[in-house]
C-alpha positions as CSV (number, residue, x, y, z in Angstrom):
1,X,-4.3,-2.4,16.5
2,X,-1.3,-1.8,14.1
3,X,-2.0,-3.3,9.9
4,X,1.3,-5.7,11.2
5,X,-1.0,-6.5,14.4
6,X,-4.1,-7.4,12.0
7,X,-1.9,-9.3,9.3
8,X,-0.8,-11.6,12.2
9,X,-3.9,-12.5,13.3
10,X,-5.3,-13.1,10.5
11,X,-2.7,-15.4,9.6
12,X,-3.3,-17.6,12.4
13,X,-3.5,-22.0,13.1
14,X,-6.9,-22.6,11.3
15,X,-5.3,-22.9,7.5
16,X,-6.8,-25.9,5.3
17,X,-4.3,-28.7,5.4
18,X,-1.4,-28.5,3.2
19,X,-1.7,-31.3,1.4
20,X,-2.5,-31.8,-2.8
21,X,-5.8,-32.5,-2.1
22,X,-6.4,-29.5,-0.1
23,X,-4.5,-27.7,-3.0
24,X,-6.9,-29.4,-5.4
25,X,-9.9,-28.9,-4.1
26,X,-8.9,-24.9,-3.6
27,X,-7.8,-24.3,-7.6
28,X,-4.4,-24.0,-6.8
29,X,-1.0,-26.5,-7.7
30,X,0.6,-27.1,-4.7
31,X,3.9,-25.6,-6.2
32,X,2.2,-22.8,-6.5
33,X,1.6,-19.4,-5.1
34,X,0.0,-19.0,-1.6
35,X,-3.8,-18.1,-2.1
36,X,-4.3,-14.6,-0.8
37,X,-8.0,-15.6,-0.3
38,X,-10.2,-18.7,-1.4
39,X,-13.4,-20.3,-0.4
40,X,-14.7,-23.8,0.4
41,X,-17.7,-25.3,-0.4
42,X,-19.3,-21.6,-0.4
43,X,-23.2,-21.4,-0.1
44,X,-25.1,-18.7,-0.2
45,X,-29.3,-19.2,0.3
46,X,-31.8,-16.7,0.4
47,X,-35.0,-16.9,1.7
48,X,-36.8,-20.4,3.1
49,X,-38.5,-23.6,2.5
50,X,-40.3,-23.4,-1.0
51,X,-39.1,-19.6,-1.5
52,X,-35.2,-20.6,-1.2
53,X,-33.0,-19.1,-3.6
54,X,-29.6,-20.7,-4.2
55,X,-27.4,-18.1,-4.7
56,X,-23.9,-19.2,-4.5
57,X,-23.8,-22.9,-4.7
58,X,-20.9,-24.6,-3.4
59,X,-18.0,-22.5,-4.7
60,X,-14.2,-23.4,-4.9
61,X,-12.3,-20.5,-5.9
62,X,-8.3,-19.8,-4.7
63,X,-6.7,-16.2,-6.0
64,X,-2.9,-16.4,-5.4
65,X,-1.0,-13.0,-4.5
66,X,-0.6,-10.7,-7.5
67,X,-3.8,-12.0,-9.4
68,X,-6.4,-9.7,-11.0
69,X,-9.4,-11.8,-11.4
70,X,-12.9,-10.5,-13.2
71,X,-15.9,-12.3,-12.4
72,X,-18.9,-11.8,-15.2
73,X,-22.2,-13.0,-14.8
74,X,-25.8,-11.8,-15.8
75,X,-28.0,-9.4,-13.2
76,X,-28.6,-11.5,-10.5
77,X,-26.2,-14.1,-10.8
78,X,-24.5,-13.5,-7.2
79,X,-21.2,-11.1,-8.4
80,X,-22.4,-8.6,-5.7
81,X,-22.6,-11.7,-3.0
82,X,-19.9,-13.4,-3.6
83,X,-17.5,-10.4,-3.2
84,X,-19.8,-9.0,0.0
85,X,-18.7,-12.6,1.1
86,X,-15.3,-12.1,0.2
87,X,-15.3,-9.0,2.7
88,X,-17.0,-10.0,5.7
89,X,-19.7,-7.8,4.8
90,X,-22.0,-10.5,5.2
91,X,-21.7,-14.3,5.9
92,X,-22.4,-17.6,4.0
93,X,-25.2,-20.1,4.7
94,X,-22.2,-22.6,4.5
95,X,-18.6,-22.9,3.6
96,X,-15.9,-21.1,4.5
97,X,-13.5,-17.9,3.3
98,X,-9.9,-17.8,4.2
99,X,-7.6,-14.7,3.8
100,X,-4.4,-16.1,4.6
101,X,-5.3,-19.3,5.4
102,X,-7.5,-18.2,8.5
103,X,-11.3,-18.6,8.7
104,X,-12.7,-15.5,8.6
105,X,-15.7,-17.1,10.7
106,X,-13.4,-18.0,13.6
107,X,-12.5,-14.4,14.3
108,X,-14.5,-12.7,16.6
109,X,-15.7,-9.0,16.1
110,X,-12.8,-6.5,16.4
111,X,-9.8,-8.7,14.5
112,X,-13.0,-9.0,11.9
113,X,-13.5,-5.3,11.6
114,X,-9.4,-4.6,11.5
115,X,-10.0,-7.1,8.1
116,X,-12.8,-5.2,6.6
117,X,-10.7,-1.6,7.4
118,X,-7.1,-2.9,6.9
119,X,-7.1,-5.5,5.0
120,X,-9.2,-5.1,1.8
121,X,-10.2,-2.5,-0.2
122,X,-13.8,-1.9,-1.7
123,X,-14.9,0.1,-4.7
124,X,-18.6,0.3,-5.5
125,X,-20.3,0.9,-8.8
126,X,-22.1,3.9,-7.0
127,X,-19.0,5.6,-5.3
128,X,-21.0,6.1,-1.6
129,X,-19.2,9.7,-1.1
130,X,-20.3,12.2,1.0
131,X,-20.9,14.5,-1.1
132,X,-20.9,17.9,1.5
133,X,-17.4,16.5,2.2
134,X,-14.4,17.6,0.4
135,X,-12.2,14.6,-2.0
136,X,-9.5,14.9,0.9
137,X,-11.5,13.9,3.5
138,X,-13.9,11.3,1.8
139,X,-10.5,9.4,1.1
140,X,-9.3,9.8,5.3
141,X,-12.7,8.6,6.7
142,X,-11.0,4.9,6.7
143,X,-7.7,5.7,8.6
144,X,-10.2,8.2,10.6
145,X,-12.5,5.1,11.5
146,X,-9.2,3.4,13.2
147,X,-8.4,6.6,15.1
148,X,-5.4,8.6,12.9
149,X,-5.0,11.7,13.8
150,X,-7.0,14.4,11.5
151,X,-4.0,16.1,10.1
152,X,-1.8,13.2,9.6
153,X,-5.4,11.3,7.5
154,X,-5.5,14.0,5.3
155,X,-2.0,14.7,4.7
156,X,-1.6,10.7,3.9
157,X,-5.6,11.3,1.8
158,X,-3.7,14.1,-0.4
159,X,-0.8,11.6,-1.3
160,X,-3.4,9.1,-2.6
161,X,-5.6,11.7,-4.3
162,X,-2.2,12.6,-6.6
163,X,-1.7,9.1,-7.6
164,X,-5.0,8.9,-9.3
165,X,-4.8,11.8,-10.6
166,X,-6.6,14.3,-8.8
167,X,-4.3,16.2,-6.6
168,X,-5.9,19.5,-7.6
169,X,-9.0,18.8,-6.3
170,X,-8.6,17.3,-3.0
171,X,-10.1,20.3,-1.5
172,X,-13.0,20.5,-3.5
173,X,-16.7,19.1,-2.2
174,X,-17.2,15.3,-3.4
175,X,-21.0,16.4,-5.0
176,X,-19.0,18.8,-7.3
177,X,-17.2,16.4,-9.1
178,X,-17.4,14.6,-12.4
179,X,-18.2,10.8,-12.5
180,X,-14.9,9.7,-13.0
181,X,-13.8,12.2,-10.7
182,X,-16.0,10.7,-8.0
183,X,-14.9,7.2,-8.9
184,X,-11.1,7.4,-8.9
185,X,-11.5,9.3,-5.3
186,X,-13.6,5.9,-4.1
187,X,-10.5,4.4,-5.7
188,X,-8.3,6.1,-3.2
189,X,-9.9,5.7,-0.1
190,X,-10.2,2.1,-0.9
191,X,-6.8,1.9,-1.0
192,X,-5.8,4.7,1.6
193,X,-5.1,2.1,4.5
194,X,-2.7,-0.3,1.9
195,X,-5.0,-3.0,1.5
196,X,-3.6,-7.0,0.5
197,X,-6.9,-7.2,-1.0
198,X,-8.8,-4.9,-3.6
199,X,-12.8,-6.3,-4.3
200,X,-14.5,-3.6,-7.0
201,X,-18.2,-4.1,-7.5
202,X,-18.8,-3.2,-11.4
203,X,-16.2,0.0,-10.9
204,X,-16.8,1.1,-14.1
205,X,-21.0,0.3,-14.7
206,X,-22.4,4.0,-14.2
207,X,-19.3,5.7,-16.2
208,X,-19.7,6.2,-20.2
209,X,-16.9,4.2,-22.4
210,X,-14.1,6.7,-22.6
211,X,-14.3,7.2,-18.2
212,X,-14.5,3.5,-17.9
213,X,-11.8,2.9,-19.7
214,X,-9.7,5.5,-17.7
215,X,-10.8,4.6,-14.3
216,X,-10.0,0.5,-15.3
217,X,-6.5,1.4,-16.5
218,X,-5.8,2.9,-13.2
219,X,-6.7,0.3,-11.0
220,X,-4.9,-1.5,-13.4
221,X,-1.6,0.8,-12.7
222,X,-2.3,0.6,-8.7
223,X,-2.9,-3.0,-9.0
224,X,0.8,-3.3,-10.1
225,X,2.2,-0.1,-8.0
226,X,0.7,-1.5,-4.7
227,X,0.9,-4.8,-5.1
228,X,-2.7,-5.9,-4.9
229,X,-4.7,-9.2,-5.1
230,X,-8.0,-7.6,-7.4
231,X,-11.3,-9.3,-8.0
232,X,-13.8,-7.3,-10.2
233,X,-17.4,-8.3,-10.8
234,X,-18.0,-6.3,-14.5
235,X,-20.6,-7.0,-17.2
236,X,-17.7,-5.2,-19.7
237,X,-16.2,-8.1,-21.5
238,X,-13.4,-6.2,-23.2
239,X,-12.4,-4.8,-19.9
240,X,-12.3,-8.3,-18.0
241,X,-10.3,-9.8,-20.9
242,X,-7.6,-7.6,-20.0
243,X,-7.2,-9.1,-16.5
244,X,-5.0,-12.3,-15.8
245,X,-7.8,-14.3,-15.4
246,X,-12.3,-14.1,-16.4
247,X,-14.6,-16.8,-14.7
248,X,-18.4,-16.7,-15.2
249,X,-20.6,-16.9,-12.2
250,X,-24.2,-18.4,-13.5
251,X,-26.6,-20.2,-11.6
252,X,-24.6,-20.4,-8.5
253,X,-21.5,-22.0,-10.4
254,X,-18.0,-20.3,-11.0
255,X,-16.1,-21.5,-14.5
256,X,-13.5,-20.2,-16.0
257,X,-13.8,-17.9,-19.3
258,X,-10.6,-17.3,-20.4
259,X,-7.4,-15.4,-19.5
260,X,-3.5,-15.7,-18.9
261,X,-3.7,-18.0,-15.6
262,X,-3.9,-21.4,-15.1
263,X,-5.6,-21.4,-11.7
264,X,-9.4,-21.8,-12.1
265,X,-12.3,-22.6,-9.8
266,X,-13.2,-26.7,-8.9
267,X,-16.4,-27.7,-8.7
């Protein structure tokens, strides 16, 4: 299925009405942008009866296209969850998350596996390379997971690995590389298959200051070159200040910290 195919269906008949209080309840004016993602009434529960945890509880969040939007919370607070929601990596207890105004719940398996390959990106804090594997190919196992042709995934893996930086070393073994090294390459095959969508998982949390600071400038730069639609958990408040917009996530509850955008989460 083609990234055009994908995009369609995604797109489909089961958008939230159209209306302002649709608008309202999802963070966004109506005059404004279309939300390249949001959530409803999101609920996330672990565990049961007397041992429940509330995780998430009830969030509202809309991010229009274009947005770069850090989330900060404490240990524990749900970043990781939310964002593993955010990608279909795992499901709510309740609510709903649209990409595109479609549910992801109402898609069935293989339009749902297009989203999590095609669609969005995903950059751990741990980079999850194979480390007997060389940069080049680390960055093609996405395009190789939706059948490309060897050749043509590396050849399109080098052209990725030169815009962050590392076009010398695409031939090199993934366990020989530096930490930042390693992190800009999980960088590139996160955005190998051109992504709408970019979720980073504390990107910068095992790299010292001056790497950190590197690594966020460049998914700053691709954020603008590619056109993306970021969300970053981070527990770096300098960094998140420099995004468009901060919320906090603490004790289930999204609120908004500061930054240039007037969107921001209802509760």
């Amino acid at each position: 299925m083609s990234s055009d195919t994908t995009r369609r269906n995604i797109s489909g008949s089961n958008a939230p009405a159209a209306n302002s209080t649709a608008n309202s309840i999802a963070g966004t004016p109506s005059a404004g942008p279309t939300p390249v993602v949001e959530t409803r009434e999101l609920r996330k529960v672990f565990g049961v009866a007397a041992a429940q945890q509330v995780v998430l509880n009830s969030i509202h969040l809309s991010v229009p296209e274009g947005e770069m939007v850090a989330i900060m919370g404490p240990s524990g607070s749900g970043k990781s969850t939310l964002l593993h929601l955010l990608a279909a990596l795992d499901m709510p207890t309740s609510g709903t998350v649209y990409f595109r105004s479609r549910a992801l719940h109402s898609l069935s398996e293989a339009p749902l596996a297009d989203y999590r390959n095609q669609s969005v990106g995903f950059v751990w804090q741990r980079h999850h390379l194979l480390p007997d594997f060389t940069a080049a190919e680390n960055v093609a196992m996405p395009l190789l997971m939706r059948g490309a042709k060897r050749a043509a995934a590396l050849e399109l893996a080098a052209g990725q690995l030169d815009q962050v930086g590392l076009a010398g070393k695409k031939s090199q073994r993934a366990g020989e590389l530096s930490g930042g090294e390693q992190q800009r390459v999980a960088i590139a095959r996160a955005l190998v298959n051109h992504p709408e969508l970019l979720l980073a998982d504390e990107p910068t949390g095992d790299l010292d200051e001056r790497n950190a600071d590197g690594v966020f400038e460049l998914m700053q730069r691709l954020h603008r070159a590619h056109r993306l639609t970021s969300i970053l958990a981070t527990h770096n408040r300098a960094l998140a200040e420099r995004c468009d917009r901060v919320l906090g996530l603490e004790q289930g509850e999204l609120k908004l910290l500061g930054g240039k955008s007037t969107v921001q989460p209802v509760h």
